[in-house]
C-alpha positions as CSV (number, residue, x, y, z in Angstrom):
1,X,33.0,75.7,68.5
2,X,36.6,76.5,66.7
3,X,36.3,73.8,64.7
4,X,33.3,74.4,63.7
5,X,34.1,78.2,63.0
6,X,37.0,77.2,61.0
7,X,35.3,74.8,58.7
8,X,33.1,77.3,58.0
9,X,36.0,79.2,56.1
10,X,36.6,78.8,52.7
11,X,40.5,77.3,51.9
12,X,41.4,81.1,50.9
13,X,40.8,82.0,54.3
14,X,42.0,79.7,55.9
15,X,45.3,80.2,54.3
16,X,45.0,83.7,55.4
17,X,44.2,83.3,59.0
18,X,47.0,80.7,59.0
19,X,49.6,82.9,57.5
20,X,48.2,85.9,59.8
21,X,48.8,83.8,62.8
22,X,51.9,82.3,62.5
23,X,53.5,86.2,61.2
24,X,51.3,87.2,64.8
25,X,53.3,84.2,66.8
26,X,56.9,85.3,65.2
27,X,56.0,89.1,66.0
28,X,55.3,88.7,69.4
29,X,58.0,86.2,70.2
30,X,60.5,89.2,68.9
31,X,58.9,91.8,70.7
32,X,58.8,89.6,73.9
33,X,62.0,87.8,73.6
34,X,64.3,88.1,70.8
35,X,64.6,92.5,71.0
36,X,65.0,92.7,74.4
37,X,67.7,89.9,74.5
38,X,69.3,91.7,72.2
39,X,69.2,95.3,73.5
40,X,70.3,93.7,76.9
41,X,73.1,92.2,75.3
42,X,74.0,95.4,73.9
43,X,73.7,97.1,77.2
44,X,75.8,94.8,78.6
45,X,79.0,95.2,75.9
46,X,78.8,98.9,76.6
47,X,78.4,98.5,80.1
48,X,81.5,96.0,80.3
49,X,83.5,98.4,77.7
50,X,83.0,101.2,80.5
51,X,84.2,99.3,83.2
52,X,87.1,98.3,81.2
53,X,88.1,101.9,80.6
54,X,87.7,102.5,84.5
55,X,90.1,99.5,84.9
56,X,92.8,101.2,82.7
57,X,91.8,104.5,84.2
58,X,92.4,102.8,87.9
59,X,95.5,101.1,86.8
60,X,97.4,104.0,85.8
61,X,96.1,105.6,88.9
62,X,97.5,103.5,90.7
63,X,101.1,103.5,89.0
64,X,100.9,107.4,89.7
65,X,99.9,106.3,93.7
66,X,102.6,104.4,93.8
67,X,105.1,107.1,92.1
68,X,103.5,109.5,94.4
69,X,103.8,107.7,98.0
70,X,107.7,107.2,96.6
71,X,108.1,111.0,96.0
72,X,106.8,111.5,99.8
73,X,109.2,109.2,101.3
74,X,112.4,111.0,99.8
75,X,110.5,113.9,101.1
76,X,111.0,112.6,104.3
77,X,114.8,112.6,103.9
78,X,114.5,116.4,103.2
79,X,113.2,117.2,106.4
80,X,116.8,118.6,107.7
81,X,116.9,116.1,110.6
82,X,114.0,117.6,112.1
83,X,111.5,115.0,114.5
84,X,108.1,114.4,113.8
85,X,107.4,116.4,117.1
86,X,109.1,119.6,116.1
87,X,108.2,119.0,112.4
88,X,104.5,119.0,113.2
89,X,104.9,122.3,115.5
90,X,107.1,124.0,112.8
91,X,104.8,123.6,110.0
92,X,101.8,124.1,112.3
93,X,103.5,127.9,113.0
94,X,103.6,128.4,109.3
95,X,100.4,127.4,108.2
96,X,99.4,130.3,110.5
97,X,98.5,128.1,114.0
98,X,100.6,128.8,115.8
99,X,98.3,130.7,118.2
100,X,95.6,127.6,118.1
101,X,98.3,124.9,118.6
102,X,97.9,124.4,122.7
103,X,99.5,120.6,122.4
104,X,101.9,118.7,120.8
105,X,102.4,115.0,122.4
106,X,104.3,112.3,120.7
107,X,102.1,109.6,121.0
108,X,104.7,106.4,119.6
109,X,107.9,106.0,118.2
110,X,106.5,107.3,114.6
111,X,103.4,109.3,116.2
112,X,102.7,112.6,117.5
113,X,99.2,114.1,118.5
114,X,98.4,117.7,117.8
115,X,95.6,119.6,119.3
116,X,94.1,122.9,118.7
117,X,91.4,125.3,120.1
118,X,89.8,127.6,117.8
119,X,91.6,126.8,114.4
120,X,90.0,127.4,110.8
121,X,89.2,124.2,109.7
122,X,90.2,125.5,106.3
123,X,93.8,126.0,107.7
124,X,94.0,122.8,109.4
125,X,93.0,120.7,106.4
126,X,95.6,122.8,104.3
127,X,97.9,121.9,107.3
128,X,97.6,118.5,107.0
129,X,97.7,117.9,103.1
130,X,101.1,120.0,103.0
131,X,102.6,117.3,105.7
132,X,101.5,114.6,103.6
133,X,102.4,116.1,100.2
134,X,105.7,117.3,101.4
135,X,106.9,115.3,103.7
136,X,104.9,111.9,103.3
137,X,103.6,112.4,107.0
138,X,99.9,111.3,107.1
139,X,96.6,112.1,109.1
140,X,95.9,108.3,111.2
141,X,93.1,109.9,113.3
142,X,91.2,113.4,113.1
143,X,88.4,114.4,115.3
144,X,86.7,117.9,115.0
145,X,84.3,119.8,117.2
146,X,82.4,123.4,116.3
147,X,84.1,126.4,118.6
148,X,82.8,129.4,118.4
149,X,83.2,131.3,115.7
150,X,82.5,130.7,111.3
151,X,84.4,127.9,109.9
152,X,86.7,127.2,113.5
153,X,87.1,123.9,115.6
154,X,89.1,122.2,118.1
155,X,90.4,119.9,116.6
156,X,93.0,117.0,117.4
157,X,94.9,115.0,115.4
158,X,97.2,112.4,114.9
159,X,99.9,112.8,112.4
160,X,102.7,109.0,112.1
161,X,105.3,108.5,109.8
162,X,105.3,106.0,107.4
């Protein structure tokens, strides 16, 4: 039936058609294959250019961690002798907690658990990132629970050394 169709055709034709269809095979492997291989591939060289900018980005964030956890270490020299125990109360008292502290327990050698009733969250969390910052003491275990009142909990947590 092809055949037959095509014979029909006069050479012009034929030449046409044959032309037509190999420029309509070439087309559609490039719109099917070859383009989105390449825009892929492109994808993928940004993509891997980004994550090699993170990888710099994490590296030198991590120098500065390092630098960092040092400068909280020597922090812990300039603690004027004090414990953990009664460095933990002091700067609980200062932070303004000192009327929802209602326990301080050492816990370890290095660890001491503080507990309080009715604190501002927002004041415990301050509490806690000036120990660390400061004096390179660091948060092992927090819990939380709502007490009465906007923004207050009982709250316990367990500060160690490093």
């Amino acid at each position: 039936m092809m055949q037959g169709w095509w014979k029909q055709r006069d050479a012009r034709e034929q030449k046409i058609l044959l032309v037509g269809g190999v420029l309509a095979v070439v087309l559609l492997v490039w719109a099917l294959v070859w383009y989105p291989l390449q825009r892929s591939r492109a994808e993928l060289r940004v993509r891997v250019e980004m994550q090699r900018i993170d990888l710099e980005q994490m590296r030198s964030d991590a120098a500065r961690v390092g630098q960092l956890r040092g400068q909280g270490a020597r922090a812990k020299v300039e603690r004027q002798g004090k414990s953990l125990l009664a460095l933990a109360d002091a700067t609980a008292r200062g932070a303004q907690l000192a009327n929802e502290i209602k326990r301080v327990e050492p816990v370890g050698g290095k660890s001491v658990r503080v507990s309080f009733e009715g604190a501002s969250f927002d004041a415990v969390s301050d509490w806690m990132e000036g120990l660390a910052r400061d004096f390179g003491v660091v948060a092992t275990d927090f819990s939380a629970d709502r007490a009465e009142g906007n923004g207050r909990v009982n709250a316990r947590v367990t500060l160690e050394e490093p």
